[in-house]
C-alpha positions in Angstrom: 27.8 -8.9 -16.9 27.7 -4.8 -16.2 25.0 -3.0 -16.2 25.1 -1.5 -19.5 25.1 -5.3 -20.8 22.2 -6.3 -18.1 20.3 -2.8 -19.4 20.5 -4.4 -23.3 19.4 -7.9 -21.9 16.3 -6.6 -20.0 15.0 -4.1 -23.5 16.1 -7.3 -25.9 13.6 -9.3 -24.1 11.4 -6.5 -23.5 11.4 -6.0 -27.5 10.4 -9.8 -27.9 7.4 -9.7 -25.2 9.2 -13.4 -23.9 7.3 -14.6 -21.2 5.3 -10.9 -20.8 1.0 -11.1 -21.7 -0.1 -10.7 -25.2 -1.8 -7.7 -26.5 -5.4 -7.9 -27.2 -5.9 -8.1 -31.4 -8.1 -5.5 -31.3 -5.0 -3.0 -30.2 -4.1 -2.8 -33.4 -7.1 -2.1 -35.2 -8.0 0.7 -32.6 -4.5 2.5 -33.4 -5.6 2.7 -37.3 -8.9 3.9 -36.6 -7.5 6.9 -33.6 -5.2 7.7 -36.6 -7.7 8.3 -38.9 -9.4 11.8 -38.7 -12.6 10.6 -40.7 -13.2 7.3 -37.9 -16.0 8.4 -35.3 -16.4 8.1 -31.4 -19.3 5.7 -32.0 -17.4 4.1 -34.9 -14.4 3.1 -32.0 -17.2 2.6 -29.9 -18.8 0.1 -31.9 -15.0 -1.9 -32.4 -14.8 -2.3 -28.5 -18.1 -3.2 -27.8 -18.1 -6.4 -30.0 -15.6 -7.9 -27.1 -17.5 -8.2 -24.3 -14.5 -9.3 -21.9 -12.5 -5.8 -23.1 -16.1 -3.7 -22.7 -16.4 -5.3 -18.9 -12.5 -4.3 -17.9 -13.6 -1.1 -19.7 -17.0 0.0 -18.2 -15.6 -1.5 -14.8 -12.1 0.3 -14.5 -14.4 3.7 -15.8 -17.1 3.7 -13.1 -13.7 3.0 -10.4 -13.7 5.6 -7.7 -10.2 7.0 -8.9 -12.2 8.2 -12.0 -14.9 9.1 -9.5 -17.8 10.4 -12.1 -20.8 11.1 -9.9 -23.3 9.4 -12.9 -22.5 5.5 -13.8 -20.8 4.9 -17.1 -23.2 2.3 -19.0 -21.9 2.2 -22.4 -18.5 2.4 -24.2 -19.5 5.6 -26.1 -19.9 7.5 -23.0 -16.6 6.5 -21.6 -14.6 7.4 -24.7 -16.5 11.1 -24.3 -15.5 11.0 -20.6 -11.9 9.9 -20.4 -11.0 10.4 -23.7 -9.7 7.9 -26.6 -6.2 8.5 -25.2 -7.2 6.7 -21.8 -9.8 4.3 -23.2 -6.8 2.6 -25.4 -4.6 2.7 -22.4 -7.1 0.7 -20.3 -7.8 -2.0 -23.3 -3.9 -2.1 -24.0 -3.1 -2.8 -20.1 -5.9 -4.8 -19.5 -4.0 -8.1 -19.7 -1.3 -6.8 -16.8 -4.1 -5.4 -14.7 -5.4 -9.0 -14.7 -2.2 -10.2 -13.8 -2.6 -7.7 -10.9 -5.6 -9.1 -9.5 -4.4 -12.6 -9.4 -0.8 -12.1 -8.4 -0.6 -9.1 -6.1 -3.4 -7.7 -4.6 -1.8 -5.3 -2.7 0.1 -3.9 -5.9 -3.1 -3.7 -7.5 -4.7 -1.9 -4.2 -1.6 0.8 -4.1 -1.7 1.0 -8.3 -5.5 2.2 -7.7 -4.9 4.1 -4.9 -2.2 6.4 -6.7 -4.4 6.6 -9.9 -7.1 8.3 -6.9 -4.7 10.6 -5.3 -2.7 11.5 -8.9 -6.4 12.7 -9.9 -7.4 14.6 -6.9 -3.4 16.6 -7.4 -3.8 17.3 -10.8 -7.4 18.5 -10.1 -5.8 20.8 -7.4 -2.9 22.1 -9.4 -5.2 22.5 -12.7 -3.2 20.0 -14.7 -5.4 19.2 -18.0 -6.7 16.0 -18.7 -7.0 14.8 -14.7 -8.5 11.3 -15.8 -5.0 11.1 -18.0 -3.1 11.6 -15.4 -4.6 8.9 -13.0 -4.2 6.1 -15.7 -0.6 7.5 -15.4 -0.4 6.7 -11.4 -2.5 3.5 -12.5 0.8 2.5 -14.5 3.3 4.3 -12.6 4.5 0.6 -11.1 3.7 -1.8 -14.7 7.7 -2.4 -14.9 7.5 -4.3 -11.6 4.6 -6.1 -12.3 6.5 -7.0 -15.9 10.0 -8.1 -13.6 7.5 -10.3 -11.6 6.1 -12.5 -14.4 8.6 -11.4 -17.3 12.4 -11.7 -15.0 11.0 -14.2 -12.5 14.7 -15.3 -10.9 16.2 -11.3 -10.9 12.9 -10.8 -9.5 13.4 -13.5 -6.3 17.2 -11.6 -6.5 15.5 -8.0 -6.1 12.8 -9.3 -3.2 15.7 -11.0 -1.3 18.0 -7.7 -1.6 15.1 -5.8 -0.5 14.8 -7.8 2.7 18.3 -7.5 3.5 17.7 -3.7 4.0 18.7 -2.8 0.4 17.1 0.6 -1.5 14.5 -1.0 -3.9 15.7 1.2 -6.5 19.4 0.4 -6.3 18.8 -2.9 -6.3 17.2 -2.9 -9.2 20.0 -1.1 -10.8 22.4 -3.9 -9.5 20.3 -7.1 -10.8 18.5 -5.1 -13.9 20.5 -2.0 -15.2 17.4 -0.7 -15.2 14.7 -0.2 -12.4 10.9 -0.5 -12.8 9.7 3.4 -14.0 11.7 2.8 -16.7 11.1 -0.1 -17.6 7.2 0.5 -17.3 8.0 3.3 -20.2 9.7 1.1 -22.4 7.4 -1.3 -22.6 4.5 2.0 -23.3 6.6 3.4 -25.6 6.7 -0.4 -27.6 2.6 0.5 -27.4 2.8 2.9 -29.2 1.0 4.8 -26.0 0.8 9.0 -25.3 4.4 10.6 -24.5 2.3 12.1 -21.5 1.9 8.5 -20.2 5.0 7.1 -20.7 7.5 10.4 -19.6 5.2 10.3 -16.0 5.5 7.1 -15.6 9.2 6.7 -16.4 10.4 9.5 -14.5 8.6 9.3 -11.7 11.5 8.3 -9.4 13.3 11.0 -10.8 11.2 14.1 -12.1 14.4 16.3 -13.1 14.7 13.9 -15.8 10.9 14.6 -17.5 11.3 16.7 -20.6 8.4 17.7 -21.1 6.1 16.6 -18.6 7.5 17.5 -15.7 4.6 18.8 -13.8 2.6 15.2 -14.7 5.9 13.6 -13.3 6.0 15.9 -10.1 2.0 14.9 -9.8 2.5 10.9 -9.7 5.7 11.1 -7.8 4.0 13.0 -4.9 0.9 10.6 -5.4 2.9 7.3 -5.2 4.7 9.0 -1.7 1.3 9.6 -0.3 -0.4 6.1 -0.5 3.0 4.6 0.9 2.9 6.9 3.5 -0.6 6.4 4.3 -0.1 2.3 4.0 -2.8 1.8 1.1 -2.2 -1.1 -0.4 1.6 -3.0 -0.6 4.8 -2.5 -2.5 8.0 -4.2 -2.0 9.4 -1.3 -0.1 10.0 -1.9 3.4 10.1 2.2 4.1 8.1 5.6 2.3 10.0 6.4 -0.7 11.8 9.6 -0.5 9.9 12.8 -1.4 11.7 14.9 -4.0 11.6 18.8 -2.4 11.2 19.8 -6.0 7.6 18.9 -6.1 6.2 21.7 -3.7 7.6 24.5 -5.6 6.7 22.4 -9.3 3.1 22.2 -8.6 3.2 25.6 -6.3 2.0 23.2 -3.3 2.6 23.4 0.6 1.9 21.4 3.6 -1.5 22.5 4.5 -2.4 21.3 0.6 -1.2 18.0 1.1 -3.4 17.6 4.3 -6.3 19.0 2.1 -5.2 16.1 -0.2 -5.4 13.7 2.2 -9.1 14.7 3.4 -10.4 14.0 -0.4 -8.2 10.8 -0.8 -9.7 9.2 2.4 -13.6 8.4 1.2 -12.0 7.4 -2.5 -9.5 4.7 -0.7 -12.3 3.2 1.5 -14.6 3.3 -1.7 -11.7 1.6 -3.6 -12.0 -1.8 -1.0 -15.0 -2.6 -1.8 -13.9 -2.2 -5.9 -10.9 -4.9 -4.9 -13.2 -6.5 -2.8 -15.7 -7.2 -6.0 -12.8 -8.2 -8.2 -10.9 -10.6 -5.7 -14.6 -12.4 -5.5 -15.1 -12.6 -9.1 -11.6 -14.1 -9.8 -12.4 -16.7 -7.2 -15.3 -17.7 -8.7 -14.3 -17.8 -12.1 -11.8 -20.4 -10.9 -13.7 -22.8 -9.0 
């Protein structure tokens, strides 16, 4: 099979959602209600809150340190004023894979969070809009290899075994997919129906000269995912730091004495961030005994 055919494979299945989780019902009904100018904040508010599992992921992922709002958020009202509908629908829509996350790969999950952190603290610093956007973006900037893991389990053991041998992650993926994780993260938003700004920073974030539009957002979760590698935070299947695309400094008008200014605001949020893991690992234990 070439890679164009693999590449048609991979979106087929992707189309079908065989084997991937199931979106929670109340999806739907939320992308009516965002559609319609006359629906209310505390009317949405109001929808969510009548699921208490989606309100807990909700209330819990919105007082997470790579939100980092000095006030707790207690109700579902205040979280849709604070990050927006655009992110609240993002964090219901992924909750299933981010519980897939905490069971399966911990130190996904850990790296995930920890590039939502530093994705915020960058497009504070380069006066990006929308900064909470933009870490639900590095939140998601890895969901197409947590989709090969419990979606393509056999290409997946293919990939990890290539990886080991001293393979480029993103080559190999090429080879066994067609198609490597960023974009198939965007597919499967762009099947959600969730913002273009999501899905083009998340898809191009291996390769921002291919953003369209977004390129700064792109530039923004690219240098965040190098970052956490290179500071070890959490666990990918890379054996080595990605490489940094050059591009990004001049992009987001940044140098070398930023990213160390980076690094000194990203520090407290990573070590606040274990205990946030910590909390979650202990709950899913117990909720298995």
């Amino acid at each position: 099979m070439d890679l164009a055919e693999k590449r048609r494979e991979v979106r087929k299945k992707l189309r079908k959602m065989e084997g991937l989780p199931t979106l929670p019902p109340i999806v739907q009904k939320l992308n009516t209600m965002i559609e319609d100018e006359r629906v209310s904040i505390q009317q949405i508010a109001e929808v969510i809150e009548r699921d208490q599992v989606i309100t807990t992921k909700v209330l819990r992922l919105a007082n997470s340190a790579f939100y980092g709002f000095p006030k707790k958020v207690s109700t579902v009202q205040n979280a849709l004023m604070l990050l927006g509908i655009n992110v609240i629908k993002v964090l219901i829509t992924t909750s299933s894979i981010f519980e897939i996350l905490h069971k399966e790969d911990v130190g996904l999950w850990e790296h995930s969070i920890g590039v939502a952190a530093c994705a915020k603290i960058i497009a504070e610093k380069t006066e990006l809009k929308d900064p909470q956007e933009i870490a639900t973006a590095g939140l998601l900037h890895d969901l197409g290899r947590v989709i090969q893991k419990v979606g393509f389990k056999e290409e997946y053991e293919a990939l990890l075994k290539a990886v080991e041998q001293g393979e480029d992650p993103l080559e190999a993926e090429m080879q066994i997919f067609g198609i490597n994780h960023a974009e198939i993260g965007a597919f499967l938003m762009r099947q959600w129906s969730l913002p273009d700004r999501l899905i083009e920073s998340v898809g191009s974030h291996h390769a921002i000269e291919k953003a369209k539009q977004f390129r700064k957002e792109s530039a923004v979760i690219h240098l965040a995912d190098v970052l956490v590698n290179a500071r070890g935070y959490g666990k990918t299947i890379r054996k080595t730091v990605p490489f940094m695309n050059e591009k990004v400094f001049k992009l987001l008008k940044l140098d070398f004495l930023d990213i160390k200014e980076i690094y000194v605001k990203l520090e407290p949020k990573l070590y606040e961030l274990k205990f946030f893991t910590e909390e979650l690992r202990k709950e899913l234990e117990a909720s298995e005994v």
